[in-house]
PyMOL commands that place a pseudoatom at each C-alpha (Angstrom):
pseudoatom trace, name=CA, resn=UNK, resi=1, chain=A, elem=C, hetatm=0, pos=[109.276, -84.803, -40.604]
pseudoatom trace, name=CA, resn=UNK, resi=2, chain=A, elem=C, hetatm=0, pos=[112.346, -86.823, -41.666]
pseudoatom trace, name=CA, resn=UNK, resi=3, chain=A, elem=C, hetatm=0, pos=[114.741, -85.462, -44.189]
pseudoatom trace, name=CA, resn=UNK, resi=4, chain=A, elem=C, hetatm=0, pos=[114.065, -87.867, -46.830]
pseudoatom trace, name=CA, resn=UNK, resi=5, chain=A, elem=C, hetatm=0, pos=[110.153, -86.974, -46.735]
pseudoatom trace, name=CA, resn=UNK, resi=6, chain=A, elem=C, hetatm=0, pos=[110.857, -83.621, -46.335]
pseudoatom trace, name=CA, resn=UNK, resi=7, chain=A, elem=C, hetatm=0, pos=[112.946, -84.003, -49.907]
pseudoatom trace, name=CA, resn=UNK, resi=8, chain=A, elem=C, hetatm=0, pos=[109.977, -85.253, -51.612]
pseudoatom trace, name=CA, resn=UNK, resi=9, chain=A, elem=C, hetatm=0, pos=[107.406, -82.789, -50.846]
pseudoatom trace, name=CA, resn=UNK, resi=10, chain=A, elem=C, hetatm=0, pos=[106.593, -80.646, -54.371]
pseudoatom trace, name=CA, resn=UNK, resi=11, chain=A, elem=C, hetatm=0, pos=[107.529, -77.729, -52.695]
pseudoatom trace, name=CA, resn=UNK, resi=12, chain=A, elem=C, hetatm=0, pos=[111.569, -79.280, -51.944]
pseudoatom trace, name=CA, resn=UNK, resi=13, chain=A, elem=C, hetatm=0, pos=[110.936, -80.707, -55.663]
pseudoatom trace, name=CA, resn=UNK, resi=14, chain=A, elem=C, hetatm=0, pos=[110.338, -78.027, -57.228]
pseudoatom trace, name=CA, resn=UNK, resi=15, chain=A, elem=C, hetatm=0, pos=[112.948, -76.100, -55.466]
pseudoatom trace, name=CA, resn=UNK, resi=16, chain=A, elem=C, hetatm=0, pos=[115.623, -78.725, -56.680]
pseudoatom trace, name=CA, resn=UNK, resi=17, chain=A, elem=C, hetatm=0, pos=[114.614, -78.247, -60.162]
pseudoatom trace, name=CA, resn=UNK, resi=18, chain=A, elem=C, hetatm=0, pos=[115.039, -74.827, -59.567]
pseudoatom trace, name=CA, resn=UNK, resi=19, chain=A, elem=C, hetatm=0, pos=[118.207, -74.650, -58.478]
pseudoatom trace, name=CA, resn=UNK, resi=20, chain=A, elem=C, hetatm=0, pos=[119.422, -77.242, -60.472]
pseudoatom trace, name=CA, resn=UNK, resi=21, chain=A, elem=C, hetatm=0, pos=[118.193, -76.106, -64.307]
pseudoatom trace, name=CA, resn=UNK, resi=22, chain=A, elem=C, hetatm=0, pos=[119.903, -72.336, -62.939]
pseudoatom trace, name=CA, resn=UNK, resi=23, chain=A, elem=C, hetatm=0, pos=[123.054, -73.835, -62.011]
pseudoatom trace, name=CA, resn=UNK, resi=24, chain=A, elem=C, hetatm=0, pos=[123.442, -75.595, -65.736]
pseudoatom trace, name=CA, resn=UNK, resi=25, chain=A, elem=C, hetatm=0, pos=[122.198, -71.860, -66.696]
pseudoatom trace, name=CA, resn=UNK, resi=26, chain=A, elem=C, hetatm=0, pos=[125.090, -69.982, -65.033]
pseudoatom trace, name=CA, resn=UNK, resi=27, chain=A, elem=C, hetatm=0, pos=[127.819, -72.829, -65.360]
pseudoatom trace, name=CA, resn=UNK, resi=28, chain=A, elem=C, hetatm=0, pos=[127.025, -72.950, -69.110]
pseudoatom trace, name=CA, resn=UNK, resi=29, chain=A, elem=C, hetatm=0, pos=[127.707, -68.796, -69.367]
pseudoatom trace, name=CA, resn=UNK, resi=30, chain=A, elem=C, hetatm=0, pos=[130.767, -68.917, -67.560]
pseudoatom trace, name=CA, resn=UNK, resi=31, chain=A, elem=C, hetatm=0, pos=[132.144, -72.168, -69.079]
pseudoatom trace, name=CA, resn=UNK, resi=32, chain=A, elem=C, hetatm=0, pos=[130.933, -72.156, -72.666]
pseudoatom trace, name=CA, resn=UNK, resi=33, chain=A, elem=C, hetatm=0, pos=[133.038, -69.544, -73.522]
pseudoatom trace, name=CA, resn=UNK, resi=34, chain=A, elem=C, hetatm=0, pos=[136.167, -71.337, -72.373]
pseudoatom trace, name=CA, resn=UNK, resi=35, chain=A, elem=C, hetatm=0, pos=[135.114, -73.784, -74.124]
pseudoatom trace, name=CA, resn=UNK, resi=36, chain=A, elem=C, hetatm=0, pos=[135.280, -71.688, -77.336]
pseudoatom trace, name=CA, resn=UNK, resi=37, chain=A, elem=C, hetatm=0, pos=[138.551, -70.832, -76.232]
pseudoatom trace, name=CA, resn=UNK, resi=38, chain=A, elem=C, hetatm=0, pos=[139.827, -73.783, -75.376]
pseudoatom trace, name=CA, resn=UNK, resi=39, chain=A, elem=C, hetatm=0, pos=[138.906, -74.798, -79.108]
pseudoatom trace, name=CA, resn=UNK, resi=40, chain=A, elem=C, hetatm=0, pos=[140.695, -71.699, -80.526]
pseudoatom trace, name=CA, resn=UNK, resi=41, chain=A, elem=C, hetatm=0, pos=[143.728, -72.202, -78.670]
pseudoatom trace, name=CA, resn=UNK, resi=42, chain=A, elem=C, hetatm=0, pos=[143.978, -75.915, -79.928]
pseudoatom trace, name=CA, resn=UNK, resi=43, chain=A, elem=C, hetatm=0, pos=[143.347, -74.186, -83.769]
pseudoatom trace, name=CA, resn=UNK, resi=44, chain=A, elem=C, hetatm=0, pos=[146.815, -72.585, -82.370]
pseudoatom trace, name=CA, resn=UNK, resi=45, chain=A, elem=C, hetatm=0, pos=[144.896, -69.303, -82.837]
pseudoatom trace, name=CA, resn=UNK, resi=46, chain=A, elem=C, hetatm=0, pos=[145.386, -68.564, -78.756]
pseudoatom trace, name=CA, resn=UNK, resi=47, chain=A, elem=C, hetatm=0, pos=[148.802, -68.527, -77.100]
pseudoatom trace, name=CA, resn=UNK, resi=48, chain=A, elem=C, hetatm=0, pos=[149.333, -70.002, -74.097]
pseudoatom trace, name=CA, resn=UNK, resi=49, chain=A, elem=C, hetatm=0, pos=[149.084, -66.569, -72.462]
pseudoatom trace, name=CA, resn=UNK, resi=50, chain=A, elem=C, hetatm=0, pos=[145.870, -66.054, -73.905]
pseudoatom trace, name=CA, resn=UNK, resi=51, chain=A, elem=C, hetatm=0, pos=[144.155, -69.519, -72.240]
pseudoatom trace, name=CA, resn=UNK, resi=52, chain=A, elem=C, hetatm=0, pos=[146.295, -69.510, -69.245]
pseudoatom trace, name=CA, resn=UNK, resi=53, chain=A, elem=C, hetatm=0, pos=[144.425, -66.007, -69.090]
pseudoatom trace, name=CA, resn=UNK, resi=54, chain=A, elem=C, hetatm=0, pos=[141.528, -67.157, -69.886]
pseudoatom trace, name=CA, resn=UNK, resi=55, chain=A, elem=C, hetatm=0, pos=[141.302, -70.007, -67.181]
pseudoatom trace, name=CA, resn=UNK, resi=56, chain=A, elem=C, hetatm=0, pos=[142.362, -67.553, -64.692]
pseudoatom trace, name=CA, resn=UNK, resi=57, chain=A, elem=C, hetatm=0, pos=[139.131, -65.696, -65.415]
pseudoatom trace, name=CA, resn=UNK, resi=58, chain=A, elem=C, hetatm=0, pos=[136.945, -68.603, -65.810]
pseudoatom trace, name=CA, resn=UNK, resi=59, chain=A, elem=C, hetatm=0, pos=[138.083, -70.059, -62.278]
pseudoatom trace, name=CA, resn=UNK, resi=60, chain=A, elem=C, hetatm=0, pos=[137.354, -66.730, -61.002]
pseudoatom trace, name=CA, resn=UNK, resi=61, chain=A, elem=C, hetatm=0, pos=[133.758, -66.437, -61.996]
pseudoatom trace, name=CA, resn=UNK, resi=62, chain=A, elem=C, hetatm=0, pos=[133.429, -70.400, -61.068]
pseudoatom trace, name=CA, resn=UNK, resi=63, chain=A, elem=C, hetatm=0, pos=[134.264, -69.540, -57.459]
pseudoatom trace, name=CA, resn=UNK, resi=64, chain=A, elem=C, hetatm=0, pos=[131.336, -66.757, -57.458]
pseudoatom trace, name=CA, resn=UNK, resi=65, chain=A, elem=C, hetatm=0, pos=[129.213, -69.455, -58.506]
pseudoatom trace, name=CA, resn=UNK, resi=66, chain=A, elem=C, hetatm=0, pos=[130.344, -71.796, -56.141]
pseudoatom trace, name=CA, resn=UNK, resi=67, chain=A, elem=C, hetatm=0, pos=[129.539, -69.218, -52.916]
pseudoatom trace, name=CA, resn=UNK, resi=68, chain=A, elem=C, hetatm=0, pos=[125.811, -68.515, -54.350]
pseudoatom trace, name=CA, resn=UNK, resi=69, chain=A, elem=C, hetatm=0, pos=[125.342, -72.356, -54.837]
pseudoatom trace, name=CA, resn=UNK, resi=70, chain=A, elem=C, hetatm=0, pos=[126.336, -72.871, -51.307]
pseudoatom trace, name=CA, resn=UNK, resi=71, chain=A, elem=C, hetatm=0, pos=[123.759, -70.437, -49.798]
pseudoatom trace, name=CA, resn=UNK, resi=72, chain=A, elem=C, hetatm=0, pos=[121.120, -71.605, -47.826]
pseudoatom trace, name=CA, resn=UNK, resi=73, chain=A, elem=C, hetatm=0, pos=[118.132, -73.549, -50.045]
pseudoatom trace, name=CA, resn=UNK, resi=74, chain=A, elem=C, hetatm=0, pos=[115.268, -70.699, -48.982]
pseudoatom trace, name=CA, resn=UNK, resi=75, chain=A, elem=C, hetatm=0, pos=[118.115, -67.729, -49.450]
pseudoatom trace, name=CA, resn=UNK, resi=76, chain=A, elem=C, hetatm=0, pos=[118.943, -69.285, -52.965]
pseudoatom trace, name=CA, resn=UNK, resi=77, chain=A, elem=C, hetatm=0, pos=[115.279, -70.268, -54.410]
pseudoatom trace, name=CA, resn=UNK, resi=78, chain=A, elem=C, hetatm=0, pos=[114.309, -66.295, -53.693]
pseudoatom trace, name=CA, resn=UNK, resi=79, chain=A, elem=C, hetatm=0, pos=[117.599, -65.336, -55.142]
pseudoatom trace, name=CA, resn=UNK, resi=80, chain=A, elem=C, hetatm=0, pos=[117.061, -66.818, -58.529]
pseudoatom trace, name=CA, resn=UNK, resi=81, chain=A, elem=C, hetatm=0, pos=[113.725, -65.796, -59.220]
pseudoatom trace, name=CA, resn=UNK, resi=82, chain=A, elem=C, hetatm=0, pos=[115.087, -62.279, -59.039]
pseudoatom trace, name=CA, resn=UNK, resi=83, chain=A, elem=C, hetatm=0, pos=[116.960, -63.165, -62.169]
pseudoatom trace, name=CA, resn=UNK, resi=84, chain=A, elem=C, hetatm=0, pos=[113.597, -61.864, -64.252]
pseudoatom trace, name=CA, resn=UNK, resi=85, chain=A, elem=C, hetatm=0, pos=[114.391, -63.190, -67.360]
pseudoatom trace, name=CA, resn=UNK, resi=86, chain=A, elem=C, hetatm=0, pos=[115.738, -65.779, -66.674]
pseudoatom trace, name=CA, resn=UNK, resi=87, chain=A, elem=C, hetatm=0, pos=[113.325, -67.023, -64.078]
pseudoatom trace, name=CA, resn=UNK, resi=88, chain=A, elem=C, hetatm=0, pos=[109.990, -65.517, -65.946]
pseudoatom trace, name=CA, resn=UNK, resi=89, chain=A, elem=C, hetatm=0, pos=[111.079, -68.292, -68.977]
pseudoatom trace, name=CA, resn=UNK, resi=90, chain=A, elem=C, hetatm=0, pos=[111.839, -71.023, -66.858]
pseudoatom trace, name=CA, resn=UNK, resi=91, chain=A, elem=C, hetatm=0, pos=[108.559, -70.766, -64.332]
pseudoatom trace, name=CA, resn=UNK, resi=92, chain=A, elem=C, hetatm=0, pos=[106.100, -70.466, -67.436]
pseudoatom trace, name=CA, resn=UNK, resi=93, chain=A, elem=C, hetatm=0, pos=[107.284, -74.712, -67.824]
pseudoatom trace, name=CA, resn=UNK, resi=94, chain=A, elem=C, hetatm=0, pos=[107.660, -75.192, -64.012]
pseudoatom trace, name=CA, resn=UNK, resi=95, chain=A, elem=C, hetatm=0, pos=[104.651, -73.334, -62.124]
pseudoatom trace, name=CA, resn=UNK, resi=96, chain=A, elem=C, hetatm=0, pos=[105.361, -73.770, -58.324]
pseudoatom trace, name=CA, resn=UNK, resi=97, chain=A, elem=C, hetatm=0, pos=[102.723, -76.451, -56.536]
pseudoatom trace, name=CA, resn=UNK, resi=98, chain=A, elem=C, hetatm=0, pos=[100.103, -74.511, -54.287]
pseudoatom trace, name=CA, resn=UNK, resi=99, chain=A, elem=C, hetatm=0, pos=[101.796, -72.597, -50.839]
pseudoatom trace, name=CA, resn=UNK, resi=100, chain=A, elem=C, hetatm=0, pos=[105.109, -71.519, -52.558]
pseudoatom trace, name=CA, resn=UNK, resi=101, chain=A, elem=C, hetatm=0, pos=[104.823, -67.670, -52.599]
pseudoatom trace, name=CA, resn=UNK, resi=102, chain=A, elem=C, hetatm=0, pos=[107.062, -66.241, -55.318]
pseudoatom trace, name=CA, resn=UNK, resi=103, chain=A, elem=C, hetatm=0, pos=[109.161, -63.244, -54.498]
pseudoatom trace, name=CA, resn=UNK, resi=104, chain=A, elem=C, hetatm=0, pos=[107.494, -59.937, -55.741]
pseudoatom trace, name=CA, resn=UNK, resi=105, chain=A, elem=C, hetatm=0, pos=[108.878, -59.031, -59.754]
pseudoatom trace, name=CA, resn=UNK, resi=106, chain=A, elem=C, hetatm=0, pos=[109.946, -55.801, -60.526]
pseudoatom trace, name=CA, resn=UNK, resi=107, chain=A, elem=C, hetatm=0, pos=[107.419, -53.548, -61.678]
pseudoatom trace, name=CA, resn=UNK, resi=108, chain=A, elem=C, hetatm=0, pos=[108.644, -50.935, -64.917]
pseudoatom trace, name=CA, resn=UNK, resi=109, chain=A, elem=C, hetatm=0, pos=[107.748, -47.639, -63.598]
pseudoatom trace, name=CA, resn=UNK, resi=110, chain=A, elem=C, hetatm=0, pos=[105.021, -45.852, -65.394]
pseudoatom trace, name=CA, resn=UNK, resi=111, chain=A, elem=C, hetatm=0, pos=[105.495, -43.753, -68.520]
pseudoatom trace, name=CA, resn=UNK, resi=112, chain=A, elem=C, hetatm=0, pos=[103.876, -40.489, -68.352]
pseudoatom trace, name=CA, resn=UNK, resi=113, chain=A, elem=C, hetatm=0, pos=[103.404, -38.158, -70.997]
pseudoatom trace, name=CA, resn=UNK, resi=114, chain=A, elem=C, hetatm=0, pos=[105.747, -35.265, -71.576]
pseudoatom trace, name=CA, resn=UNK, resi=115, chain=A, elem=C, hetatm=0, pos=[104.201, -32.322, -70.062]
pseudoatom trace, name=CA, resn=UNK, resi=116, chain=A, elem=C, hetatm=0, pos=[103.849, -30.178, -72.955]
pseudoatom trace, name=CA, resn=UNK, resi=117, chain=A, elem=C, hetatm=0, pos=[105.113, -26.237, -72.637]
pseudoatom trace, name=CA, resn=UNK, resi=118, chain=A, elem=C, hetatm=0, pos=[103.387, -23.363, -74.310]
pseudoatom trace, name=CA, resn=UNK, resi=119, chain=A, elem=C, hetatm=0, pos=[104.733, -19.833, -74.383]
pseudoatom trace, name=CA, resn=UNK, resi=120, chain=A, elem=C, hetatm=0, pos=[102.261, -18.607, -71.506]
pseudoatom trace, name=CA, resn=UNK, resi=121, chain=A, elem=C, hetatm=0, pos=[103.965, -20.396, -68.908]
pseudoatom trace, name=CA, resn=UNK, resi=122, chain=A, elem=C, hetatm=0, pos=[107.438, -20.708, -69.398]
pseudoatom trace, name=CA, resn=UNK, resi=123, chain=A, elem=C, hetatm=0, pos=[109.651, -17.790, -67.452]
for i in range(1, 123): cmd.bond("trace and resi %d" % i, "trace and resi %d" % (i + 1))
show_as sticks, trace
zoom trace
């Protein structure tokens, strides 16, 4: 199969609305705030220290970004969906066509009730 049918399947669809909606996710929490700062700094309520600081950070965290949104597609789709909260919001709108197996969620361990003590058996 050529690459450009291979890019409209629903499964490589739905993987590039995947990956793209969770990029704007983690760009907007790492840039947002610098944003904010950006804005505070023009208010002349940041010093230069402060945003020079503050872009040093920000570039930081973009180049993190940048290495997980240069993994391989298949490595990347399974990656996000381990981002529970994140994920469990976004599939609920975007249920994956039929033969995409989701990776397996977390599962909260089971509460069990406190064994209770009574005076017979303690030592």
């Amino acid at each position: 199969m050529k690459r450009t049918d291979r890019d409209k399947t629903p499964k490589r669809q739905w993987e590039q609305a995947l990956t793209d909606a969770y990029c704007d996710y983690r760009y907007h929490q790492v840039l947002d705030p610098l944003y904010d700062q950006f804005q505070r700094w023009k208010a002349g309520e940041f010093s230069h220290a402060d945003i020079d600081k503050a872009i040093h950070l920000t570039h930081k965290k973009n180049q993190e970004l940048y290495r997980l949104f240069t993994e391989r597609r298949d490595y990347l789709v399974k990656l996000i969906q381990f981002d529970e909260e994140w994920f469990g919001e976004w599939v609920k709108d975007h249920p994956p066509p039929k033969g995409i197996q989701l990776a397996p969620q977390q599962v909260e361990p089971a509460e069990f009730p406190k064994e209770e003590q009574n005076d017979d058996t303690a030592l």
